[in-house]
N, C-alpha and C positions, 0 to 999 in steps of 0.2 A: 504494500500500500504506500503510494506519495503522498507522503503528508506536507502541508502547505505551512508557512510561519506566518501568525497572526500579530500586528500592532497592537502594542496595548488598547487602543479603540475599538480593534477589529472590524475596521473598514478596511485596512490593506492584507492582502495574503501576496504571498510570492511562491511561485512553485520550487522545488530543491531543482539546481542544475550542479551537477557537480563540479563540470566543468567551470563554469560560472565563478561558483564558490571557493575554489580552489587556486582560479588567479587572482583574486581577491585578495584570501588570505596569504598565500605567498608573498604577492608582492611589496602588501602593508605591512606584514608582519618580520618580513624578512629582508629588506631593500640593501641592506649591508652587504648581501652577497650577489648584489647585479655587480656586473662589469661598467664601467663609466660609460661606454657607448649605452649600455642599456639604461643606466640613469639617465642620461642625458635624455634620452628617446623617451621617456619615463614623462621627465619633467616638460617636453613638448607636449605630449599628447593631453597631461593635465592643463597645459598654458591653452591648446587650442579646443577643448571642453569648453574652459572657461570664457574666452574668447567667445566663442558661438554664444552663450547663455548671456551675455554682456548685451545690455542696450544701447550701453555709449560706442560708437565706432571708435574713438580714441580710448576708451581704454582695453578694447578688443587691439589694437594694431602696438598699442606699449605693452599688452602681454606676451602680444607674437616676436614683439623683438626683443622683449626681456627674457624671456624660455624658450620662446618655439624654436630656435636652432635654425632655421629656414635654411639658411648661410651654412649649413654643416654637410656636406653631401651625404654624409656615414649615419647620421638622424636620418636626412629623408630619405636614402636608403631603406633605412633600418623598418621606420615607418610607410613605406613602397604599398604595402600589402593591407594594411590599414591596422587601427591600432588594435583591435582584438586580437589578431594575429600576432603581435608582433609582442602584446603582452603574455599571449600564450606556448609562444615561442621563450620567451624570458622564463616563464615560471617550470617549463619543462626541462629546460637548463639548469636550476636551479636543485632541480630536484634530483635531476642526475648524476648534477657535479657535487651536491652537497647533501646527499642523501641521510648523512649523519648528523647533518648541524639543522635539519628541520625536522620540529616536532608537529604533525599534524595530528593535531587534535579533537577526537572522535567522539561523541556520544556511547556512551556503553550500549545502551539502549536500541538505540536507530541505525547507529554505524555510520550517521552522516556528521559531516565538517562540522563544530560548532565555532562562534564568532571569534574567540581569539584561543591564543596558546592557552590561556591561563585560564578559561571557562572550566563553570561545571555547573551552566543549565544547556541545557539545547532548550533554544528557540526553534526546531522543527517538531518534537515530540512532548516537549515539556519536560524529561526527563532530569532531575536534579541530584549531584553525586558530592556535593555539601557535605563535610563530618557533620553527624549529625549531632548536635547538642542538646546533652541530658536536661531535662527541664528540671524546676525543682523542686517536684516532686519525688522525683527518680531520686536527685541526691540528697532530699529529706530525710527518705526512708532506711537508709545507711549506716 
């Protein structure tokens, strides 16, 4: 069964993409282990996100030339294919070359990625792996 993560409102669900989630957390989590052309390419593809979402033209065209790289041919290379690709490209590297220095961390439960290294709710099942703490009652009765 796919189960979907709800906003605490529960008006947004997202469906689980693995794929998805998994360059996500790599790259957020892990950015120390790209190579500087992949930073680099990194920090364009977030300048030109930003860039599009901008209503001001000037400050769309001072982020493209403060990050975008434009001028870099090895960036726009890198980015040729477009950025999902190119982030997905990054994180499989990543996980190749440093298979030991990332922790990808799993839900016991569901077996799907949860939001960072250090979680212990899954936001796709609910599932929570918290020590759990004696109330005190428990250590009344002692």
């Amino acid at each position: 069964m796919n189960r979907q993560w709800c906003s605490n409102r529960g008006m947004d669900t997202i469906e689980y993409d693995e794929e998805a989630e998994l360059d996500k957390y790599v790259l957020a989590y892990y950015p120390n282990l790209m190579t500087r052309l992949e930073a680099l390419g990194q920090k364009a593809a977030f300048a030109e996100q930003k860039a599009e979402n901008t209503t001001s033209k000037a400050m769309a065209d001072k982020l493209r030339e403060k990050w975008g790289s434009q001028n870099n041919p090895e960036v726009v290379a890198a980015l040729s294919k477009g950025v999902e690709i190119f982030r997905r490209t990054v994180r499989n590297r990543i996980l190749q070359d440093h298979a030991d220095d990332v922790f990808l961390n799993r839900c016991p439960e569901c077996d799907k990625l949860v939001r960072t290294p250090k979680a212990k709710l899954c936001l796709w099942c609910g599932h929570s792996w918290h020590e759990k703490v004696p109330d005190k009652s428990e250590t009344n009765s002692q």
